[in-house]
N, C-alpha and C positions, 0 to 999 in steps of 0.2 A: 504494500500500500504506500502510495507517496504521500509527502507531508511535505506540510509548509513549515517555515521557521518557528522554530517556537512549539512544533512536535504535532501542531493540530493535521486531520485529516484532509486532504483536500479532494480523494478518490474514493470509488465506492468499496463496500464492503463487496466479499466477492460475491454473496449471494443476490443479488443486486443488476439490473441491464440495464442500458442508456434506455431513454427513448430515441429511436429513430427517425428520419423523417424522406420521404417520397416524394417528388415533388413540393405542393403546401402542403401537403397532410402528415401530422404527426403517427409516427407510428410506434404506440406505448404499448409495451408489455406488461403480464400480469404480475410484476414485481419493479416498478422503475424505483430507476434512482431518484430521487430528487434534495438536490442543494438546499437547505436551510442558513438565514443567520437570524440569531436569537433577538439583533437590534439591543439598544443600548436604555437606560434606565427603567424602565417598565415592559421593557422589552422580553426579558426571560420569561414573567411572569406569564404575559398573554402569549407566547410562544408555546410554552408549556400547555396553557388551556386548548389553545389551538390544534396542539400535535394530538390533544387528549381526545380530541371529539371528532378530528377528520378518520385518524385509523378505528375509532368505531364504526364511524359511520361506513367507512369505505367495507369493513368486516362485515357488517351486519348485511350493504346493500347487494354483498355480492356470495357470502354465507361463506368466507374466508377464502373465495377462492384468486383474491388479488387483495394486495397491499401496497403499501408506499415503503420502501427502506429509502430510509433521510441517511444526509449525509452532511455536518455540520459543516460550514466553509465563516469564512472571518470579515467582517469589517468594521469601520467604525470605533468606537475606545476597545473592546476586546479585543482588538486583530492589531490597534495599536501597542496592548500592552505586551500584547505576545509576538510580535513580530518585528515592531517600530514604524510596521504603515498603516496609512485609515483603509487605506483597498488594496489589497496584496495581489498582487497578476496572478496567481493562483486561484482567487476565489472567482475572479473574472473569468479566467480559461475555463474552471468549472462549470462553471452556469452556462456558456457557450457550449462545450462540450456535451450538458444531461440537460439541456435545452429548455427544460421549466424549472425554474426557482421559487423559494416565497425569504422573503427578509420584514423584520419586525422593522421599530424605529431607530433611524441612526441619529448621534449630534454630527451638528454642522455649526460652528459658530457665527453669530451675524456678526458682520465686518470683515477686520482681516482672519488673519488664520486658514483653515484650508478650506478646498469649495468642497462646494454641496457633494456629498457620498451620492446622495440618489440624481442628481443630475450626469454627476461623472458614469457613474455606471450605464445611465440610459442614454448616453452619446457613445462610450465604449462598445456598448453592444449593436450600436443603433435599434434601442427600443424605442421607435418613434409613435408607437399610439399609446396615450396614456387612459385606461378606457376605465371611466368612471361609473356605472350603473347606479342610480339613485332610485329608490323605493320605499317604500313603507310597511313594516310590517306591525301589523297589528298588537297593541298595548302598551308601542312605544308611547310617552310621554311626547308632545311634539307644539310650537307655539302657534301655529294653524290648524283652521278650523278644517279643514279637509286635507288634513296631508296626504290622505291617500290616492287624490287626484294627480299627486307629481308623479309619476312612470319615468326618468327618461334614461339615455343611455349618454354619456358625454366623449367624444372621442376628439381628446386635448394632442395637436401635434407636441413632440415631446421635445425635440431638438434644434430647432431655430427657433425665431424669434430675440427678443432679448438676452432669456435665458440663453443664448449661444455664448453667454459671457464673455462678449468680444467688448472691451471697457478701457477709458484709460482717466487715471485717477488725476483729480485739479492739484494744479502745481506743479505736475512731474514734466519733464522735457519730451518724452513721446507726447503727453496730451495737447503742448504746446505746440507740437511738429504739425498731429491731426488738426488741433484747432488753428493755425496758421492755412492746412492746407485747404479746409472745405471753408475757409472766409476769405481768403483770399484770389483762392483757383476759381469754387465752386458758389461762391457768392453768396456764403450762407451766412445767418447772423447767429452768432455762438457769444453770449456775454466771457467777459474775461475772466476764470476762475472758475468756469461749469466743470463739472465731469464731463464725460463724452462715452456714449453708446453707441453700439450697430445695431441693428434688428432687421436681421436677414431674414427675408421670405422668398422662399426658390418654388420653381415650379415643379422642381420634382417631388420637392418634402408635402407640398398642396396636394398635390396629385395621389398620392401615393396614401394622403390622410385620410382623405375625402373617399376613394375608390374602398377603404376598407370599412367606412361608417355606411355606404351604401350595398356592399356587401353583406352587412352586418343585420342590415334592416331587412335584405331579403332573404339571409338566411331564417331570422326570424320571425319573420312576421312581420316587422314593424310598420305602420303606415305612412310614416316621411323624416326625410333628413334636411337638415335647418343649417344652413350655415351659419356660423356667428361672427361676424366682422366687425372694428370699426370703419369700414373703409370711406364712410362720407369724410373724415378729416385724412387719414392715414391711404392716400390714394395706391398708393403704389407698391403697397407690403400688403393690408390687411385688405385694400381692395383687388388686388390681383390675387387673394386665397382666393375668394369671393369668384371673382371671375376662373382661376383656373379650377374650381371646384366642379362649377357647371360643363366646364369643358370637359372635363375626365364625365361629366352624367351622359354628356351628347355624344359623344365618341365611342364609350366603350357601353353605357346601359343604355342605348336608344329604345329598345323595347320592354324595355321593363322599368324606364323613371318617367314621369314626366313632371315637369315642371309646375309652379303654383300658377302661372299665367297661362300657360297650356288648359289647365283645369278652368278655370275661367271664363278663356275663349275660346276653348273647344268642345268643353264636357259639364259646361250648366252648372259648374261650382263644385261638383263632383267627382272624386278620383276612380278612374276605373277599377274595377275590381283587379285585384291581380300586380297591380303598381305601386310603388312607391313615390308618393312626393316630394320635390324635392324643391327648396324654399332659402328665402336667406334674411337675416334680422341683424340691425345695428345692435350691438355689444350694450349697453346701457339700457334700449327698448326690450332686450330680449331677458335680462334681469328683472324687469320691472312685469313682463308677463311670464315670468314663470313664476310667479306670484298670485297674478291676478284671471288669468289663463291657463294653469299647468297642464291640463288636458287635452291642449292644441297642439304638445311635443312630445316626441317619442325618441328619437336619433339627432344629437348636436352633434356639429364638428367645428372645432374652434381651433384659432391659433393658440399658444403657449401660453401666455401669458390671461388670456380671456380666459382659459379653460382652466387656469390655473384659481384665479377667482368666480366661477359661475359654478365649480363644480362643489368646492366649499361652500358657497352661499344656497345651492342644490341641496345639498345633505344638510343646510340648517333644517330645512322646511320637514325634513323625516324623524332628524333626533339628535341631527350632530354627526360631529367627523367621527366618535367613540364606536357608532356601527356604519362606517361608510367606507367600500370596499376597494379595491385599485388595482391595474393589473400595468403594467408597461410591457408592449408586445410589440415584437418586431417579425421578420421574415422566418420563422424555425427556433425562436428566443422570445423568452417570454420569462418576467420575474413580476410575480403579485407580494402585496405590499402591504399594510396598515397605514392608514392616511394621513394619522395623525402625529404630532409630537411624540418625544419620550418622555417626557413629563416624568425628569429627574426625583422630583418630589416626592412621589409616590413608587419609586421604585425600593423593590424588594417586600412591599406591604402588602403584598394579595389581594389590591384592591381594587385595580381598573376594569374598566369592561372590555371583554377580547373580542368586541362583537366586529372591528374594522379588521383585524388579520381573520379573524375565523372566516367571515362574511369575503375575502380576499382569497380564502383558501377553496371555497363551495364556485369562486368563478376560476382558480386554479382548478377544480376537479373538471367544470365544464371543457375548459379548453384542453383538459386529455381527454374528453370524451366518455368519463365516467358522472355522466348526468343522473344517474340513482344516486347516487352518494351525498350528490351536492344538494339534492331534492332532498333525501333524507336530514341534512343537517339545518338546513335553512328550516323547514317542518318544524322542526326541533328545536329551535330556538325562536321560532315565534311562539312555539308552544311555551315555554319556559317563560317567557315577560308575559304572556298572556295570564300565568300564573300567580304573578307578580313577586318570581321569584330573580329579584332581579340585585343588581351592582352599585354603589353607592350615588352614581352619574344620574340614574332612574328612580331611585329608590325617593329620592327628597324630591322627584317632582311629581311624581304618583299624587291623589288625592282621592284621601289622603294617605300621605306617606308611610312607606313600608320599612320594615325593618332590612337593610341591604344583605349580601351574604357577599361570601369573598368572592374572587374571580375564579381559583379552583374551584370551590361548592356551585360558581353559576355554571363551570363545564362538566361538573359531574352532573346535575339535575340536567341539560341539556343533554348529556349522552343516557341517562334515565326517558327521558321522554321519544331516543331514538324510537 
């Protein structure tokens, strides 16, 4: 078995197979491997919870006849204290190599210090869809009167935009080279002492977001995809997602999308049966009706940065980032996540809710194509708040208020209600 510095695992146990891949389609055996990292401050705990209620469930849905064998890999302060790096190219190779991952939360410090773990890792791999699914399940605590009207699926490009952290910081002599050359060459007006950002939007990274949130919807079911732009002010980045979006609809789904003006002027306001709509909404207007509309959305695709705030502000309306689930998936790579902080505070105390890794794990089980399992567990955990056997997060907003239980006790009653 190989090892990374510091003695940890980075390979599977032998009893253990990759999953394979064909073409797009993965091809998982009934023992894969799959990469785990535990994530950092509150991290072990819902890891723990997590691991506890997937291999039931995955036992139960298939009467033992497949499992997961985990394989722990490092980042973040563990991988730092054992290694001296936040991302060791071993735990990278890993996840590229057994192609589906899951990682709790990592620190990232704001300011200087080192960049974002989860950024890094979703350009290293190129995991460019960052695929958010917002729902509601029943007995959550939630501050709308119908939360259960929100359905959507958010599909955040993951790698340009801002986040390409292409930056240069006020006062240093590169930012003075750029800011000399785009006020002087390029005729911009750059006050003296700004930072300076890029925000690259390419046609390929649009193309390629968009083709898979409309994919997605007809795998599914779904009845339309939304684009989310700001492109009235931002013409030329967030208006050319916008436009290259509909071009990859025209091109390559001519018989199976049609467009919200198409419906209008062709079909009496009506989508044909068998089609998907496909529509597009200024970034600020489309906050404000998923609010007051949620029922008109089903499939977002948004730039980085919008998707990075729409899909938080999404998950307030259900119960919060504490059950709000994540997946970053790229071409044959794919690592699901917990959405939320590590919330240092509380770490080692048994007491946060694992419902954002668990709820990450059940759309891990889907994309290996073990949909009993992930049916089974989700069952089971709405069964469990419907109970109102629930985690201190829920527990004080209940009315009225329950007495909470720890985060193990909420993944053992959830694997009880398997």
């Amino acid at each position: 078995m190989k090892r990374a510095r510091g003695g940890r695992p980075v390979e599977a146990p032998a009893d253990g197979h990759a999953i394979g891949l064909r073409g797009d389609r993965l091809e998982v055996p009934d023992d894969p491997v799959v990469p785990f990292i535990e994530g950092d401050g509150t991290g072990p705990d819902i890891w723990r919870a997590t691991r506890a209620v997937v291999d039931a469930a995955v036992a139960k849905a298939y009467a033992g006849r497949r499992r997961i064998v985990w394989v722990e890999v490092l980042a973040g302060e563990k991988a730092h204290r054992a290694t001296g790096e936040w991302l060791p190219a071993e735990t990278v190779a890993a996840i590229a190599r057994y192609r589906v991952a899951i990682k709790g939360p990592l620190t990232t410090p704001v300011g200087g210090g080192i960049r974002s773990l989860n950024v890094a890792m979703r350009q290293q791999l190129d995991l460019y869809q960052c695929i958010r699914p917002v729902r509601y399940f029943r007995g959550v605590p939630s501050p709308m009167r119908h939360p259960e009207k929100l359905d959507v699926v958010i599909f955040r490009e993951n790698t340009e935009d801002v986040y390409a952290g292409i930056e240069w910081q006020a006062g240093t002599e590169a930012n003075r080279r750029v800011r000399d050359f785009l006020t002087k060459e390029m005729g911009a007006e750059i006050r003296e002492g700004s930072g300076i950002g890029i925000k690259p939007v390419s046609e390929f990274g649009s193309k390629r977001l968009v083709r898979r949130a409309i994919q997605y919807a007809l795998v599914y079911g779904r009845p339309s995809v939304t684009i989310i732009h700001k492109g009235n002010i931002q013409k030329y980045t967030e208006g050319a997602f916008r436009d290259w979006g509909y071009a990859v609809a025209s091109d390559e789904f001519a018989g199976e999308v049609v467009t919200e003006k198409e419906v209008w002027d062709a079909h009496g306001g009506k989508v044909p049966e068998g089609k998907v709509m496909l529509n597009d909404r200024i970034a600020d207007n489309a906050f404000q009706q998923l609010l007051t509309r949620p029922s008109e959305y089903s499939v977002l695709a948004t730039t980085n940065l919008n998707g990075d705030y729409l899909s938080d502000a999404a998950a307030a309306q259900v119960g919060g980032l504490g059950i709000a689930p994540g997946g970053n998936v790229g071409d044959g790579v794919a690592l699901f996540e917990a959405t939320h902080g590590t919330a240092p505070k509380y770490a080692g105390q048994d007491k946060v809710n694992p419902g954002s890794l668990l709820l990450s794990a059940c759309m891990m089980l889907r994309h290996m194509g073990w949909r009993e399992a992930a049916d089974a567990a989700e069952r089971a955990f709405e069964a469990t708040i419907m109970a109102k056997v629930v985690t201190y997060d829920f527990a004080r907003q209940l009315d009225p208020p329950v007495e909470p239980v720890k985060t193990s006790e909420f993944a053992a009653a959830i694997v009880r209600n398997l």
